[in-house]
C-alpha positions in Angstrom: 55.2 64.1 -26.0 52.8 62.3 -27.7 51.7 59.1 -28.8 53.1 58.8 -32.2 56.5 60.0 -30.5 56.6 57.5 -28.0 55.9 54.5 -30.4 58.6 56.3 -32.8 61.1 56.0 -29.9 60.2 52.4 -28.7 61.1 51.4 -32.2 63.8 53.1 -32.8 65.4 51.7 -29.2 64.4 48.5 -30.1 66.4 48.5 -33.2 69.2 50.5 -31.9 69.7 47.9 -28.8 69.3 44.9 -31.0 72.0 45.9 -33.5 74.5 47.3 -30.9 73.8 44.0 -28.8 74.2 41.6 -31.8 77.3 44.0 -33.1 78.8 44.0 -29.5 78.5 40.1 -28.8 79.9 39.2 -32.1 83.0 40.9 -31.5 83.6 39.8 -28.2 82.8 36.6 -29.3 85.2 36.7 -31.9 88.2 38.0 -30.2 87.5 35.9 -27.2 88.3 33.0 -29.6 91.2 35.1 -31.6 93.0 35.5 -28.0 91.5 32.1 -26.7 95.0 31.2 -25.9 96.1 34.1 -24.2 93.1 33.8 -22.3 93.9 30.4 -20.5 97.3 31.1 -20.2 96.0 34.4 -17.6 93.3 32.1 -16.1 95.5 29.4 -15.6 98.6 32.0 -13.8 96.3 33.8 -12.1 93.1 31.8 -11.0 90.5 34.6 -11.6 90.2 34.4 -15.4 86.0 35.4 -15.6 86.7 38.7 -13.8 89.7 39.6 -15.8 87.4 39.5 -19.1 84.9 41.3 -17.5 86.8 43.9 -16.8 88.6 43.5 -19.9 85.8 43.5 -22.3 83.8 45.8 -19.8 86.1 48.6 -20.7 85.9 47.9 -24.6 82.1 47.8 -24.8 82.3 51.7 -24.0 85.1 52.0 -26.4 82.8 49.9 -28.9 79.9 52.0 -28.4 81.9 55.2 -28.8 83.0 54.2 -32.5 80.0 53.0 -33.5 77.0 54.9 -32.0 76.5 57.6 -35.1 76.9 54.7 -37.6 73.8 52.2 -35.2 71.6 55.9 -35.4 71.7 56.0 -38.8 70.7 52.2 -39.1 68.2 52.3 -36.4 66.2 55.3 -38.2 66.6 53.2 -41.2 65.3 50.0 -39.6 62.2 52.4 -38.0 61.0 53.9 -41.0 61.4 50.6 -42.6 58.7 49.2 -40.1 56.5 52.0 -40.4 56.6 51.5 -44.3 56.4 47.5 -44.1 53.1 47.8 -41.4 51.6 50.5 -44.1 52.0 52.8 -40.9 54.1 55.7 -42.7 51.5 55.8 -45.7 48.6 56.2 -42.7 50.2 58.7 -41.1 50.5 61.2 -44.1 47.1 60.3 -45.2 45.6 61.7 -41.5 47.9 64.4 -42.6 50.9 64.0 -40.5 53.9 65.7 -42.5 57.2 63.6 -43.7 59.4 66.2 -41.0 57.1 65.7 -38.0 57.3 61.8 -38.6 60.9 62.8 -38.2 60.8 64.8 -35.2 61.1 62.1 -33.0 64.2 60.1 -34.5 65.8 63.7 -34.4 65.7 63.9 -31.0 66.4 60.4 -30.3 69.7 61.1 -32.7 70.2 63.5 -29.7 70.0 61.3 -27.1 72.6 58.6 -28.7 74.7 61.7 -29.6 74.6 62.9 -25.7 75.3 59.8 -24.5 78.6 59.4 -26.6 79.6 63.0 -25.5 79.4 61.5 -21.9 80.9 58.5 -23.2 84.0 59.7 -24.0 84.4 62.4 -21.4 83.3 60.5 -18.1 83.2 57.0 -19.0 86.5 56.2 -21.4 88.8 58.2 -19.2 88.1 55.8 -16.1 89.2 52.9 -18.2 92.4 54.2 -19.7 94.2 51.6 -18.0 92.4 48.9 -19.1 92.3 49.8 -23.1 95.9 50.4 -23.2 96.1 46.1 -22.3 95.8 44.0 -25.6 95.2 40.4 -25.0 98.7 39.5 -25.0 99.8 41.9 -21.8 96.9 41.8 -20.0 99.0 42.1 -16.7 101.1 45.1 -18.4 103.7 43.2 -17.1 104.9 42.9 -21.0 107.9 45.1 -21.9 107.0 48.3 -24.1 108.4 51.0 -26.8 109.4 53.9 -24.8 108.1 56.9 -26.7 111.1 59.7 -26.1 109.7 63.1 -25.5 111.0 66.2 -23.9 110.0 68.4 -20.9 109.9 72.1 -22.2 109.7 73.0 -18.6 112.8 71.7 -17.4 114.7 70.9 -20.8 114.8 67.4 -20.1 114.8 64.7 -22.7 113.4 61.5 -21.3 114.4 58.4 -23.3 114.6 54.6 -21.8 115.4 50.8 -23.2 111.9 49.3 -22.5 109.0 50.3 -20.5 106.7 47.7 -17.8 103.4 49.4 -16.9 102.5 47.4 -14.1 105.6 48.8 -12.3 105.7 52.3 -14.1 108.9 51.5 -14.4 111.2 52.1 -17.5 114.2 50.0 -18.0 118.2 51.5 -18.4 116.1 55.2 -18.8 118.2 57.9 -19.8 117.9 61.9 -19.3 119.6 63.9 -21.4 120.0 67.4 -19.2 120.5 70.7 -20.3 124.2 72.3 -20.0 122.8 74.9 -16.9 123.3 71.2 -15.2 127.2 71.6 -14.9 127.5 68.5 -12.2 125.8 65.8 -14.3 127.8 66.8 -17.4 124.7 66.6 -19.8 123.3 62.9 -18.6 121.8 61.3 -16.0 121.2 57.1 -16.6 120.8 54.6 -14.3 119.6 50.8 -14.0 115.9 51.4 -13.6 113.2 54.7 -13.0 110.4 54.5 -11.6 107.6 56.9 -11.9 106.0 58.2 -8.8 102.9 60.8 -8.1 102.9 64.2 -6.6 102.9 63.9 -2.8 102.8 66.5 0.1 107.2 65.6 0.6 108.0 66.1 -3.3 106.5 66.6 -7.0 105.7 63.9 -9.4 108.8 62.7 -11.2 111.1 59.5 -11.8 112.7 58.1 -8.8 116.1 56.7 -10.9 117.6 53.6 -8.9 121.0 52.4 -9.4 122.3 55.2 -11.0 125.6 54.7 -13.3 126.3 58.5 -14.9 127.2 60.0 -13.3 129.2 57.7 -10.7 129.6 60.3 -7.9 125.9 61.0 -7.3 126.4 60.9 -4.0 128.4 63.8 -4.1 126.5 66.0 -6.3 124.4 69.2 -5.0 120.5 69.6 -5.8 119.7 70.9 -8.9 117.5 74.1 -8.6 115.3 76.1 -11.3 115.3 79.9 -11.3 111.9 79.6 -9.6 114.1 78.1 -6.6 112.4 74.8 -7.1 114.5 71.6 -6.7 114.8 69.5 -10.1 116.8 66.9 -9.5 117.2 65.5 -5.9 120.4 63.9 -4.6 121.5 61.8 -1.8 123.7 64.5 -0.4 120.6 66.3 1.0 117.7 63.9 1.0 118.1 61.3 3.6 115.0 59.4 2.1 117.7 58.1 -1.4 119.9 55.4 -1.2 123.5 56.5 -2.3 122.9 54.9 -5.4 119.6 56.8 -6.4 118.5 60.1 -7.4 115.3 61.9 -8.0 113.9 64.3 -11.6 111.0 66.0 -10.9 108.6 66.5 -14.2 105.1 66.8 -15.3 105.9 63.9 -18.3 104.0 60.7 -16.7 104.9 57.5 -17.8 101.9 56.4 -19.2 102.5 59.3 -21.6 106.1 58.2 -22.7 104.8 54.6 -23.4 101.9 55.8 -25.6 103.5 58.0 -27.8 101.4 60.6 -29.6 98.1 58.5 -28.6 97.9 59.2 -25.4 94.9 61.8 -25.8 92.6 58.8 -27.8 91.0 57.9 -24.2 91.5 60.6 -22.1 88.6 63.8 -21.6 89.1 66.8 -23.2 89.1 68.7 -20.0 92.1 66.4 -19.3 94.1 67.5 -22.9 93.0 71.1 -22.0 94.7 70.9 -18.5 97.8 69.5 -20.0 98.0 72.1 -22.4 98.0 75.0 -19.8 99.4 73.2 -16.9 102.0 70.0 -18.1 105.3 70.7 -19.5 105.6 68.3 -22.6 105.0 69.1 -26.4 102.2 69.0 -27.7 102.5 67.3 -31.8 100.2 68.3 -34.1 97.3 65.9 -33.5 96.8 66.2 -29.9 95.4 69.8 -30.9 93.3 68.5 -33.3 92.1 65.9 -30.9 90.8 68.7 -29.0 89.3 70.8 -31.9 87.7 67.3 -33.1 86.3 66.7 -29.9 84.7 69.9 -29.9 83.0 69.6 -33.5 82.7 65.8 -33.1 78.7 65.7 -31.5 77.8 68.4 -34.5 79.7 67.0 -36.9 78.0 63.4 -36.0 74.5 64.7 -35.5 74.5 65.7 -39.3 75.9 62.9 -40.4 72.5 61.5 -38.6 70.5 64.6 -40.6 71.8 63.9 -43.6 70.8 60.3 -44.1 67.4 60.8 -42.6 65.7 62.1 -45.9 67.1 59.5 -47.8 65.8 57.1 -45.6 62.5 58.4 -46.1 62.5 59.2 -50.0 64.9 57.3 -51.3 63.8 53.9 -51.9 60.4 54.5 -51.7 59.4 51.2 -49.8 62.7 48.9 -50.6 65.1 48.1 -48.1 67.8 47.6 -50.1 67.7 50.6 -52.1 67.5 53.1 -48.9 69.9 51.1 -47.6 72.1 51.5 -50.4 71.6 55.5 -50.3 72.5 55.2 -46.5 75.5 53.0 -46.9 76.7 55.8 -49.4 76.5 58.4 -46.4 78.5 56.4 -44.6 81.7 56.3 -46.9 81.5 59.7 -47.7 81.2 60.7 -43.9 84.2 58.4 -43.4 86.2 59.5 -46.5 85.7 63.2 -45.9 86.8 62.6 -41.6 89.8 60.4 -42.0 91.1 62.7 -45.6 90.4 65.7 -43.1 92.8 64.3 -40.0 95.0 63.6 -42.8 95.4 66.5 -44.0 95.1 68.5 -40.8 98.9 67.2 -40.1 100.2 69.0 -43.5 98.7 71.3 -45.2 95.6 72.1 -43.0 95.6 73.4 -39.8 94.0 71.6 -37.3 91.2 73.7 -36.9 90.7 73.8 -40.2 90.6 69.9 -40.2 88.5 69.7 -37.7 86.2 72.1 -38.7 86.6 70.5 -42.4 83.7 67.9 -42.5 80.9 70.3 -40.6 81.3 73.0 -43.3 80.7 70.0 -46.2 78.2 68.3 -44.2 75.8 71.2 -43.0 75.1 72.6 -46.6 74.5 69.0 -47.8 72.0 68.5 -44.9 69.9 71.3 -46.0 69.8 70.4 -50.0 68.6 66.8 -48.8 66.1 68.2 -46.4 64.3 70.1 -48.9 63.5 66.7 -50.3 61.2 66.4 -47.4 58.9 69.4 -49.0 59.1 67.8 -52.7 
């Protein structure tokens, strides 16, 4: 690495941390005041109100960074070459014949670094904080009653429904299971005053232990439901000592943080994690949870040439005013924007979400290359 790289680098971190600092504390600063009330309402309950927001707005500052890193690359090359232009630098350098691409070189791969790190972002970081981002300011205890998103379990043929779901408890309220007719004793329902969901352990799969159950009224009485594969679906009091006469346990792979965040669940969670769900849970999948995971694929490549693209108009399109290369930039922007969300839009009609995914990449790449031969001109 030499010299003119590591002065290329320093100024484009400086820029990039200034902007994301400024942009970061300015919305936090703004939605600490939006939600002031909401705020003193926790501190005042719960005593311990400047660790809640830093946990709070801890977890949305990676969630800030992942939806706005590509945009801060783009304006910290911009803001770089803008410096080099004001101090005279960039005419110096092509006069002790340094080339326009090898001034480029190093924003390139500094447009790899910010893309790496929101590759890790969203695969490591994100997926630790899924708790946290599904809190708005107005249930920050998830205490606060929520739409149960039905869904089925393909495995089991089970459709899970409920009144109202309270995360804090993983509990949904007046749940009912809709059971499939090779369930002759339940008579096509199971419902009951509350479910709570509970993790795999070494006595019993994951599933919904269902207290207070109302249909149907003789649970006591009922045998185990068993799966061809001689595994127990449905436990009953008759031969598990650890219910009350009043409860019952469903074994399935559909969590309740799923049921309560409808087709959105995927938005914070790794691809790894969609992957394993895919092959190993038993729910649907809709449409857009397999684009999530073709997008997540393309998403780096499809975001570093978004970064390519704008970098020779930052260079030779407004000569040396700001405003005009900023203009050229800014029109980047909506197109990358426009040509993403009418992709995803598309990909749930008359796409495919590969196709979608793939969409923006195959326009992107070929303008990349026409703009880069504006480097040789």
């Amino acid at each position: 690495m030499t010299i003119l790289d590591r002065y290329i680098l320093f100024l484009f971190a400086k820029v990039f941390l200034v902007c994301f600092v400024s942009l970061t504390g300015l919305y936090i600063i703004v939605d600490i005041f939006s939600n002031l009330e909401e705020f003193l309402r926790y501190g005042e309950a719960e005593g311990d109100l400047v660790s809640m927001l830093l946990r709070y707005y801890g977890a949305r500052v990676f969630d800030f960074f992942g939806r706005t890193s590509s945009l801060l690359s783009l304006v910290a090359a911009l803001g770089t070459i803008t410096l080099l232009k004001r101090g005279n630098e960039f005419t110096a350098l092509q006069a002790a014949g340094i080339t326009k691409f090898r001034i480029l070189v190093p924003l390139m791969g500094a447009g790899l670094i910010v893309g790496s790190l929101g590759v890790v972002n969203r695969e490591v970081w994100l997926p630790r904080f899924q708790e946290d981002l599904s809190h708005n300011a107005q249930n920050l205890t998830g205490g606060q009653a929520k739409i149960i998103h039905a869904d089925r379990d393909y495995k089991t043929d089970v459709f899970i429904s409920g009144h109202r779901g309270y995360q804090d408890e993983q509990r949904i309220e007046k749940p009912q299971f809709s059971l499939p007719q090779t369930m002759e004793n339940f008579r096509g329902v199971l419902e009951g005053a509350n479910a709570y969901y509970q993790q795999k352990t070494d006595e019993r799969p994951s599933g919904y232990l269902i207290k207070g159950v109302t249909r149907p009224t003789n649970i006591s009485e009922i045998e185990e439901v068993v799966s061809d594969d001689a595994s127990i679906v449905i436990y009953t009091p008759k031969k598990s000592s650890w219910l009350a006469s009043d409860e019952c346990f469903l074994v399935t792979d559909l969590s309740f943080d799923r049921l309560i965040r409808g087709s959105n669940w995927h938005l914070y969670a790794s691809t790894a994690e969609i992957i394993s769900r895919i092959h190993h849970s038993s729910s649907h999948f809709q449409i857009q949870a397999r684009l999530a995971i073709h997008h997540r694929l393309v998403h780096p490549f499809v975001e570093f040439t978004f970064f390519l693209l704008g970098l020779p108009l930052i260079v030779c399109g407004g000569g040396q005013k700001f405003f005009v290369t900023a203009a050229w930039c800014g029109g980047v922007v909506i197109l990358y924007y426009l040509l993403s969300i009418g992709f995803q839009f598309l990909g749930g009609s008359l796409l495919s979400p590969t196709l979608a995914a793939y969409g923006p990449l195959f326009v992107f790449a070929p303008l990349c290359s026409g703009f880069f031969h504006l480097l040789w001109k």
